[in-house]
DRENDRENLO-864289 format. One record per residue: y, z negated, x negated of N, C-alpha, C in turn; residue in one letter. Coordinates in steps of 0.2 Angstrom, whole numbers, padded with zeros to 4 digits, always signed. Layout:
BEGIN
YZXYZXYZXa...
This chain:
BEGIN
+0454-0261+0004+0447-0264+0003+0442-0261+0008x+0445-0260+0014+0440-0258+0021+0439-0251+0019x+0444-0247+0016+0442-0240+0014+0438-0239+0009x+0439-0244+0004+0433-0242+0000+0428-0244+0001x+0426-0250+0004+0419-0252+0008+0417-0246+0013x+0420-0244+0016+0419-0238+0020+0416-0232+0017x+0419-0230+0012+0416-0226+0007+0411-0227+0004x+0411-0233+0001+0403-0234-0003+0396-0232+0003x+0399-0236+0011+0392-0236+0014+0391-0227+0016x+0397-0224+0016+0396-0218+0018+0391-0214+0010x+0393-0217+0005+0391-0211+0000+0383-0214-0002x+0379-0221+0000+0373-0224+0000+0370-0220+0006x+0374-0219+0014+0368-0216+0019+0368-0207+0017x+0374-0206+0013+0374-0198+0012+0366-0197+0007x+0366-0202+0003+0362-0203-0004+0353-0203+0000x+0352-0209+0004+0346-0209+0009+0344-0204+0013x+0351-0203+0015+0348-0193+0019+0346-0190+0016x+0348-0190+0011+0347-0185+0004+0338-0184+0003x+0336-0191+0001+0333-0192-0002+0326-0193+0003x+0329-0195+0010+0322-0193+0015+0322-0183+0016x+0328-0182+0016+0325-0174+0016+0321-0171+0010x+0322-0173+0007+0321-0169-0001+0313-0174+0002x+0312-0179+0003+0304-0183+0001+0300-0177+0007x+0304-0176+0013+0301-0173+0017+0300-0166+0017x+0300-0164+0010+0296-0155+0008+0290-0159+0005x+0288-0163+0003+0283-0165+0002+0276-0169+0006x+0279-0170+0012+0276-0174+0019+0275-0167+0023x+0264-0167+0021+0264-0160+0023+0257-0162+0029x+0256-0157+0033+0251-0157+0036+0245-0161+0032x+0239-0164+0033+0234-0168+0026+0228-0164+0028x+0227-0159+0034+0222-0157+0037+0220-0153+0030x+0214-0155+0029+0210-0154+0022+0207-0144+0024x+0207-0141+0019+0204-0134+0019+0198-0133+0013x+0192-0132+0017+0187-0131+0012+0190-0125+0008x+0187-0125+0001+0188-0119-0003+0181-0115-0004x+0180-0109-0006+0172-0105-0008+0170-0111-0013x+0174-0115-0016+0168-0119-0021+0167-0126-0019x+0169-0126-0012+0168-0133-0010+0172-0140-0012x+0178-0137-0015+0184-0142-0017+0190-0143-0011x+0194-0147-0013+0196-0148-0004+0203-0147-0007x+0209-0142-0006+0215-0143-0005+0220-0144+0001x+0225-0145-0001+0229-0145+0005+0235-0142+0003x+0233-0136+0000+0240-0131-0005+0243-0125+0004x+0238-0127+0010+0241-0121+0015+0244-0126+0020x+0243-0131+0021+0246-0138+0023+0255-0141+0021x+0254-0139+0016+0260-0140+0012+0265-0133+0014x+0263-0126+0012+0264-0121+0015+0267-0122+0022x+0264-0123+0027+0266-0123+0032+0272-0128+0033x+0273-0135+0031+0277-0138+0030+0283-0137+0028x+0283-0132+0024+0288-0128+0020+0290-0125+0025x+0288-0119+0028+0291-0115+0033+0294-0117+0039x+0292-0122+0041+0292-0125+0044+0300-0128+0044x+0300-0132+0040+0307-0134+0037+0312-0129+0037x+0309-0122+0035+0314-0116+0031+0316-0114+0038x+0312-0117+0047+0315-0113+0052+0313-0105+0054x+0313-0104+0049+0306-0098+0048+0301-0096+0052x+0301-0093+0059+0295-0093+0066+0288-0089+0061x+0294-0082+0060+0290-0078+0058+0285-0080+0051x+0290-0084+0046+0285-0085+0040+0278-0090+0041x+0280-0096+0046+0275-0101+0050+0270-0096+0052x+0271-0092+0057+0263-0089+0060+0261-0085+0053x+0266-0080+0049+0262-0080+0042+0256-0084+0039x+0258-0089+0038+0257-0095+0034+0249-0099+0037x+0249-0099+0043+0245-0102+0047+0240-0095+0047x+0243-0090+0049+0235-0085+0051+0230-0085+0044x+0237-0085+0038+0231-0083+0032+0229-0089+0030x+0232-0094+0032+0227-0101+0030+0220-0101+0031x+0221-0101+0040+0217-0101+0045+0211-0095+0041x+0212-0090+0041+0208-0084+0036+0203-0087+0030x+0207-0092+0027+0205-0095+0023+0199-0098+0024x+0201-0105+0028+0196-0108+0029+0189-0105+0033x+0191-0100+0036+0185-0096+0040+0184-0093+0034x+0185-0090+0030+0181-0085+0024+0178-0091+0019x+0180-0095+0019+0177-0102+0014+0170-0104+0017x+0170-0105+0023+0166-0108+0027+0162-0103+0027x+0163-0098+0029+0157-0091+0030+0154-0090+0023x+0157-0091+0017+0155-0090+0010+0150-0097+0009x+0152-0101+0012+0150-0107+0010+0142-0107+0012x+0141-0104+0021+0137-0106+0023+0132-0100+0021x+0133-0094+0019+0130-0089+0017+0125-0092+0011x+0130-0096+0006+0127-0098+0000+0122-0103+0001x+0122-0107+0004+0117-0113+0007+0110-0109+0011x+0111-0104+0014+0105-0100+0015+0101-0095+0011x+0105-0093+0006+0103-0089+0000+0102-0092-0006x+0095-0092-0004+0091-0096-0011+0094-0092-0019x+0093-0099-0022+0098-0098-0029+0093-0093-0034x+0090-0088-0035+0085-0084-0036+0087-0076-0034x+0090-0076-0028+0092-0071-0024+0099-0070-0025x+0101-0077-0026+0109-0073-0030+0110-0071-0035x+0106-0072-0041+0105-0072-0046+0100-0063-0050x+0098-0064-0043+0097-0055-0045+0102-0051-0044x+0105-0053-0038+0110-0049-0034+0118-0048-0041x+0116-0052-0046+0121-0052-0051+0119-0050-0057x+0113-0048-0057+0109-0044-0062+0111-0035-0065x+0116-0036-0069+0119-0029-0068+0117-0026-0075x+0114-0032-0079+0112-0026-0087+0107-0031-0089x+0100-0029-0082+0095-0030-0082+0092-0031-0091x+0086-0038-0093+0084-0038-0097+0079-0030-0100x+0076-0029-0094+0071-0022-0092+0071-0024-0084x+0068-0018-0083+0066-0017-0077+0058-0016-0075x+0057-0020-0069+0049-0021-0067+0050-0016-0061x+0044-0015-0061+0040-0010-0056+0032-0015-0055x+0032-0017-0050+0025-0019-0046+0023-0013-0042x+0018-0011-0041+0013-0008-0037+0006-0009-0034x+0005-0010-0029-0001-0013-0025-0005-0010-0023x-0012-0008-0025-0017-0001-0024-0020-0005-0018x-0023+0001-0017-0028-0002-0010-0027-0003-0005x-0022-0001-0002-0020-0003+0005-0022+0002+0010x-0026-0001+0016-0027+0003+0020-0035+0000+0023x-0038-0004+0019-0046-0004+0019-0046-0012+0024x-0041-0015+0025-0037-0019+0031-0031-0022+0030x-0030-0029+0038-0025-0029+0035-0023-0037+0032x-0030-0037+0027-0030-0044+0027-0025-0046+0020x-0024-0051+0019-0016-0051+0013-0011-0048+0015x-0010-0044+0021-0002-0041+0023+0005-0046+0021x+0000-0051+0028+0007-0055+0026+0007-0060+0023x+0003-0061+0016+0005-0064+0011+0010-0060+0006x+0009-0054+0005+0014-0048+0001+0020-0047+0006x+0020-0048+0010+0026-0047+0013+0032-0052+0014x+0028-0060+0011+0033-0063+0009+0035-0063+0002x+0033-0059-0002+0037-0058-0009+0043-0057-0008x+0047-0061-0014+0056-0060-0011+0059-0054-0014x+0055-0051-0018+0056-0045-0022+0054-0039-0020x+0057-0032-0022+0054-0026-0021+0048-0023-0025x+0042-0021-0021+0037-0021-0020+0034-0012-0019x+0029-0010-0023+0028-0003-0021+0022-0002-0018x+0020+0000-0012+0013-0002-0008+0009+0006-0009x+0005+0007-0011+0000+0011-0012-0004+0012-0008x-0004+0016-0003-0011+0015+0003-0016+0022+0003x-0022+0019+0003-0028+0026+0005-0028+0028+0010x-0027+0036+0009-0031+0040+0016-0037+0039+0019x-0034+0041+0029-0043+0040+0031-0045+0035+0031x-0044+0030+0030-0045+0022+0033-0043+0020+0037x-0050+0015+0041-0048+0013+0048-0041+0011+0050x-0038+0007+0044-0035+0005+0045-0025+0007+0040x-0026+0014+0039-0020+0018+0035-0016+0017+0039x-0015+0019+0044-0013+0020+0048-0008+0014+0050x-0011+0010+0051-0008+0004+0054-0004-0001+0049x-0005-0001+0044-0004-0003+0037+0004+0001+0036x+0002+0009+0035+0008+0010+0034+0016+0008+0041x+0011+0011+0045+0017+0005+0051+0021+0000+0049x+0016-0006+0047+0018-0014+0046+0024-0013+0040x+0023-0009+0034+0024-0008+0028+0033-0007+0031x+0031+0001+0033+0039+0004+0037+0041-0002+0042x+0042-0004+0044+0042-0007+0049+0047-0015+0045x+0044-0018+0042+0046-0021+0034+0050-0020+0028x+0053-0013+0029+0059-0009+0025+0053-0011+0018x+0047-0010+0018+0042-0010+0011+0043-0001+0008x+0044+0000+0001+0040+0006-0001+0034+0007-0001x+0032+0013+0001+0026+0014+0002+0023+0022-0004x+0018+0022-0005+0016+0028-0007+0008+0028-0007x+0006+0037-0009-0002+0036-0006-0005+0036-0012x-0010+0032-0012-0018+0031-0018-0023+0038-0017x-0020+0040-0021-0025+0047-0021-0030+0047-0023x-0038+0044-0018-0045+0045-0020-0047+0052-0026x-0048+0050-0032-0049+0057-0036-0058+0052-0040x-0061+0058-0042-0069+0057-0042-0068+0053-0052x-0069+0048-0052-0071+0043-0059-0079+0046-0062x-0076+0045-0068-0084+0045-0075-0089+0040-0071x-0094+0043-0071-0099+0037-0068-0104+0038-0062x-0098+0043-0057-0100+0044-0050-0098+0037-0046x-0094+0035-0045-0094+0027-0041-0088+0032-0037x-0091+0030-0027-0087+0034-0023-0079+0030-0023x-0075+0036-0025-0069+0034-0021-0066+0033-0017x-0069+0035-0012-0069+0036-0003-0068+0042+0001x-0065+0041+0004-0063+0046+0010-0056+0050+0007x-0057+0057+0006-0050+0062+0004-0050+0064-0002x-0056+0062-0006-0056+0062-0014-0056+0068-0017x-0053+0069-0022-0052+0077-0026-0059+0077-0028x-0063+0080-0031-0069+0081-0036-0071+0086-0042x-0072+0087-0046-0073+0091-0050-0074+0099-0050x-0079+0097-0044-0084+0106-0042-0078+0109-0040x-0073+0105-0034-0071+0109-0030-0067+0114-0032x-0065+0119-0025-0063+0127-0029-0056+0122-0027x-0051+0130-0028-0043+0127-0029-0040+0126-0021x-0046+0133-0016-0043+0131-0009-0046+0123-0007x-0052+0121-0010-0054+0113-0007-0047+0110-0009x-0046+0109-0016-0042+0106-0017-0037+0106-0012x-0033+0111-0011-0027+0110-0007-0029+0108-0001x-0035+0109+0001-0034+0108+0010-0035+0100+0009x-0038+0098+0004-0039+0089+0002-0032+0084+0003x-0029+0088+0000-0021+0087-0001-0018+0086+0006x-0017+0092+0007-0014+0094+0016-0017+0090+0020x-0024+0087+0020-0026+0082+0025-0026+0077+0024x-0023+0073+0018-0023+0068+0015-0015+0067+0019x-0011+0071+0018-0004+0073+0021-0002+0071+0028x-0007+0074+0029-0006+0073+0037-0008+0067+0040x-0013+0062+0037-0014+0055+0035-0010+0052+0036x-0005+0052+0031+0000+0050+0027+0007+0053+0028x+0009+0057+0033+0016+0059+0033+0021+0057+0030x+0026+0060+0025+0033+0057+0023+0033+0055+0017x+0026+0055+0015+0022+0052+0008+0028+0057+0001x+0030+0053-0004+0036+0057-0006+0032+0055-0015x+0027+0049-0016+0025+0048-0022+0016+0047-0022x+0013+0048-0027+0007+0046-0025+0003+0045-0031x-0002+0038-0032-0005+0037-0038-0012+0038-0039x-0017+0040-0043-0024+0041-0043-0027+0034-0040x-0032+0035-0038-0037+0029-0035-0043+0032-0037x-0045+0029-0044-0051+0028-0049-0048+0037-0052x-0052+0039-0051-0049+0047-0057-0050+0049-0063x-0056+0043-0067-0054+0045-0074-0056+0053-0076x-0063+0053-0071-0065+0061-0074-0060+0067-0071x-0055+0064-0066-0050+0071-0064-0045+0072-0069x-0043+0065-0070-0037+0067-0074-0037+0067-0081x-0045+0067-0084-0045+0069-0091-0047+0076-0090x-0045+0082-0085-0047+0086-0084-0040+0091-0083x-0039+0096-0089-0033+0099-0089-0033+0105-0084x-0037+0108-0083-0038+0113-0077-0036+0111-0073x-0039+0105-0068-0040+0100-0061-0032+0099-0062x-0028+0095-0067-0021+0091-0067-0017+0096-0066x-0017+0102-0069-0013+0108-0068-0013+0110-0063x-0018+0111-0057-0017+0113-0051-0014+0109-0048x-0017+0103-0047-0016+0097-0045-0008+0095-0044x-0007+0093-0050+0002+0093-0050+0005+0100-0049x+0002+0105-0050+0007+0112-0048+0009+0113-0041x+0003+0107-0036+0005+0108-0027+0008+0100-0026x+0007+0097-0030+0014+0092-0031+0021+0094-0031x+0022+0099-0036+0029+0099-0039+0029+0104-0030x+0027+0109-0030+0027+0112-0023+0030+0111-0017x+0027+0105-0017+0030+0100-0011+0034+0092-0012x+0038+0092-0019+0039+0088-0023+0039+0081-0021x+0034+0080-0023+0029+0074-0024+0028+0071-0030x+0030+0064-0031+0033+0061-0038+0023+0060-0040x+0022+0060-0046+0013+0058-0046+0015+0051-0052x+0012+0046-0052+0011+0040-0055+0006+0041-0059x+0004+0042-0065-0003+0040-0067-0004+0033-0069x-0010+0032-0064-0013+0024-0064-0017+0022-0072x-0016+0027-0076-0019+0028-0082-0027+0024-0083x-0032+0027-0081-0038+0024-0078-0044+0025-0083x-0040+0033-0088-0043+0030-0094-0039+0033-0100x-0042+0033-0106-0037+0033-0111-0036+0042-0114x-0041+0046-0110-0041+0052-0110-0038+0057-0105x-0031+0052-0100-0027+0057-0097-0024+0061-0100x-0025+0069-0098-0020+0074-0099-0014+0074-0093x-0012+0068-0091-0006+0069-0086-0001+0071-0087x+0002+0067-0093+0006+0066-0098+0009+0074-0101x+0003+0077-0104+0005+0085-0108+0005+0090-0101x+0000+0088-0096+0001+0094-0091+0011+0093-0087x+0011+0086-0085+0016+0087-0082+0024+0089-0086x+0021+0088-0094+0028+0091-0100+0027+0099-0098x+0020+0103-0097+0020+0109-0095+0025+0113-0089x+0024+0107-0087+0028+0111-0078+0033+0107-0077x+0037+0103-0083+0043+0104-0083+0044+0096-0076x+0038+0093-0076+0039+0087-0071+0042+0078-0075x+0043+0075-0072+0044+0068-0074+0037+0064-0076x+0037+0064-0083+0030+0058-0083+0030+0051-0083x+0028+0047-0079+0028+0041-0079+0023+0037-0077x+0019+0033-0082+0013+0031-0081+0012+0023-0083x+0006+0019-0079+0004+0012-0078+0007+0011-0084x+0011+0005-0089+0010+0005-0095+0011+0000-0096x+0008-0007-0093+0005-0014-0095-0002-0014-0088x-0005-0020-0093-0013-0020-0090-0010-0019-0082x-0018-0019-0079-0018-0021-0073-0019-0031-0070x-0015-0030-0066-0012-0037-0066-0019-0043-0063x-0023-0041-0059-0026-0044-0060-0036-0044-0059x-0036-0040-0067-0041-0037-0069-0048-0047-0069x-0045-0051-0071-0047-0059-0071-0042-0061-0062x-0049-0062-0059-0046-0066-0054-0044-0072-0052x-0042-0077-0058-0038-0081-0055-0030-0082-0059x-0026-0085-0054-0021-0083-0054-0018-0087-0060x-0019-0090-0064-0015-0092-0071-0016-0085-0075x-0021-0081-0075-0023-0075-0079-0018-0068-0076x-0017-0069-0070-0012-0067-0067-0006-0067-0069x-0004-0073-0070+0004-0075-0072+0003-0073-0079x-0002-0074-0085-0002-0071-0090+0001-0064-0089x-0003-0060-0087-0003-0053-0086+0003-0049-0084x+0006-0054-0078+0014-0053-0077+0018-0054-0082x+0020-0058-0085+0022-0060-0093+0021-0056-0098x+0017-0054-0096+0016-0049-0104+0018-0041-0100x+0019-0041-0095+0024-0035-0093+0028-0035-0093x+0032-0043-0094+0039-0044-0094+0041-0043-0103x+0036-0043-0108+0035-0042-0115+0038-0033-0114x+0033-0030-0113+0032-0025-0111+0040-0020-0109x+0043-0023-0104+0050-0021-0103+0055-0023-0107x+0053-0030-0108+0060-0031-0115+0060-0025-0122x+0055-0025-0122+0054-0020-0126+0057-0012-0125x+0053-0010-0120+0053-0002-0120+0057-0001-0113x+0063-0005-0109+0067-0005-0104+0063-0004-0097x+0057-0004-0095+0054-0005-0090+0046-0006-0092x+0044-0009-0086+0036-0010-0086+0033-0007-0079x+0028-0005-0080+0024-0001-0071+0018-0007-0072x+0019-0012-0067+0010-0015-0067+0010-0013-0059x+0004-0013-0059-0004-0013-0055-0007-0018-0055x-0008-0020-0048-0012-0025-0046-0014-0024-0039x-0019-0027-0033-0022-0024-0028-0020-0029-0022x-0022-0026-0015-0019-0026-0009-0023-0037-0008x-0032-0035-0012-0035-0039-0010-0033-0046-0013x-0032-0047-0019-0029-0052-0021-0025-0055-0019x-0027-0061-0016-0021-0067-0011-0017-0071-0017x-0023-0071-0023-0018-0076-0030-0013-0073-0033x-0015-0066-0031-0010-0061-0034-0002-0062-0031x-0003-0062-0023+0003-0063-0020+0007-0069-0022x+0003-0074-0022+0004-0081-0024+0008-0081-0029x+0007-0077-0037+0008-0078-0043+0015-0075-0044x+0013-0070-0037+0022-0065-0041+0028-0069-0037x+0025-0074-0031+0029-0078-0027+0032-0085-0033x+0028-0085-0036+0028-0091-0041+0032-0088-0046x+0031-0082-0050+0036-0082-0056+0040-0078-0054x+0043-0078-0048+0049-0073-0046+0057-0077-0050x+0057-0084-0049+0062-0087-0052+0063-0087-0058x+0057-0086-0062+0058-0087-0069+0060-0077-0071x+0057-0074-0067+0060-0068-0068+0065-0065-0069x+0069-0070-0064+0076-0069-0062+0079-0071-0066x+0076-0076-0070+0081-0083-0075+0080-0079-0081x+0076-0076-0084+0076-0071-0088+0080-0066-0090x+0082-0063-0085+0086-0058-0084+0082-0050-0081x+0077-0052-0080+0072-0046-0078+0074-0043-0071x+0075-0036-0070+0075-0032-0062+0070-0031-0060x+0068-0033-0055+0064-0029-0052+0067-0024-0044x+0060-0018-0044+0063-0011-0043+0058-0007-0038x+0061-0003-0034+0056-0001-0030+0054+0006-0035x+0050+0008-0035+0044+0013-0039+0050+0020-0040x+0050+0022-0035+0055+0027-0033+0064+0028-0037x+0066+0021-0038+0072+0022-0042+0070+0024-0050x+0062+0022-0052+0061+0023-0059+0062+0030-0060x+0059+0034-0054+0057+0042-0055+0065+0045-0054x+0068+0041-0052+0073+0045-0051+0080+0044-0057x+0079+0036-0061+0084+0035-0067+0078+0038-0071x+0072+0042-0073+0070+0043-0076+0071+0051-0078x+0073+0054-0072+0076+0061-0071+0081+0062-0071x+0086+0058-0073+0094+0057-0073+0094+0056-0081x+0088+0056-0085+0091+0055-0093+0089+0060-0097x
């Protein structure tokens, strides 16, 4: 009777070992590990415990470094996301753009008042600055300096007579005026790689003038923008002649009405504009503060759209690549 009492209490404590070992693969570290999506598991805790048990040195430091990895790559993802407004992620995953925008900013150079309202645009931005102003010089600094694109406003002479300023092509001039215009505007402006008319209707409805013009362009290859300033540019047929990239203003100017609801219109119907024909080029100017304001304001619905915007430069260059 003693031996089989003996028995029974042996095969209950054999059965309790049993059953605290077996309970104990699942009695795991509880220390909580953030995830990238902010959910909490404890799936490396468990892991650890496991090894732990298995005796395993080598698997344990395994198991602990890449948890540990974990948590530091979760946490750095985490805090990244919290700092990166939801508008900037959102572009950054923008891979089959509705169209694509191109902003451009004329006038730059006459000072440096509205810099840094433009400079807080969260988007890329193409800055247009005039030669020979007090203030070109300093402008393009601020711009470089800012990782801004930049290019030059080439003063060229409008229907009308209204002066374009300092550096301007004109009509009379022979073809040596012209280049030396050119080359001091250059030297103005060093590194200068694009450049758009500032006023010009009477140069660029002039097929002589646009033929030299763009010929000491292609020369020194120099991408040209027509600001399309009026409805009789020959830009277009001269630059099919030489064999160059044509790409021209092709929604209004952005802020022809100065205030800034007429502004957001006008942006909006650039974004018509690109849905349509896969990109927009607007224009708008340095002096306009509503203007900054507006593009600061509809950047999120831009994004939520599905619209890219783009520095002026990659147009010339997927526009050369088709």
């Amino acid at each position: 009777m003693k031996n089989n009492n003996r028995f029974l209490y042996y095969a209950i404590f054999s059965i309790v070992v049993f059953m605290l070992l077996t309970a104990s693969l699942f009695i795991v570290d509880r220390k909580p590990i953030e995830m990238a999506n902010g959910s909490v598991s404890d799936r490396a805790g468990y892991k650890r415990a496991r090894a732990k048990l298995s005796g395993d040195s080598a698997k344990v430091k395994r198991v602990e470094k890449i948890s540990g990895k974990s948590v530091k790559n979760a946490r750095a993802k985490k805090k990244i996301e919290k700092k990166t407004p939801d508008s900037a992620k959102k572009l950054a995953r923008i891979s089959k753009p509705r169209g694509r925008l191109y902003f451009v900013i004329d006038d730059v150079g006459n000072s440096t008042t509205n810099m840094d309202l433009f400079l807080k645009i969260k988007f890329p931005v193409t800055y247009s600055i005039l030669p020979q102003l007090p203030f070109t010089k300093e402008c393009a600094r601020i711009l470089r300096a800012n990782n801004k694109e930049i290019m030059m406003h080439f003063p060229m002479e409008a229907i009308g007579g209204k002066d374009p300023g300092p550096g301007a092509i004109y009509l009379e001039m022979s073809e040596a005026e012209v280049r030396e215009t050119i080359e001091e505007n250059l030297r103005d402006l060093p590194l200068i790689r694009m450049v758009n008319n500032h006023q010009g209707s009477l140069i660029t409805a002039d097929r002589e003038k646009m033929t030299l013009i763009l010929g000491i362009f292609k020369e020194k290859n120099i991408k040209f923008l027509d600001s399309l300033t009026t409805g009789k540019s020959v830009v277009g047929e001269v630059s099919k002649d030489l064999g160059l990239t044509y790409i021209k203003r092709n929604s209004i100017f952005l802020d022809n009405e100065k205030n800034k609801e007429s502004m957001l219109k006008a942006i909006e119907s650039g974004f018509e504009v690109a849905a349509k024909n896969g990109y927009a080029v607007m224009i708008g100017h340095i002096w306009s503060s509503e203007l900054a304001e507006a593009l600061n304001d509809i950047y999120p619905e831009m994004i939520e759209y599905g619209y890219l915007p783009e520095n002026l430069s990659e147009l010339f260059k997927n526009e050369k690549e088709r």
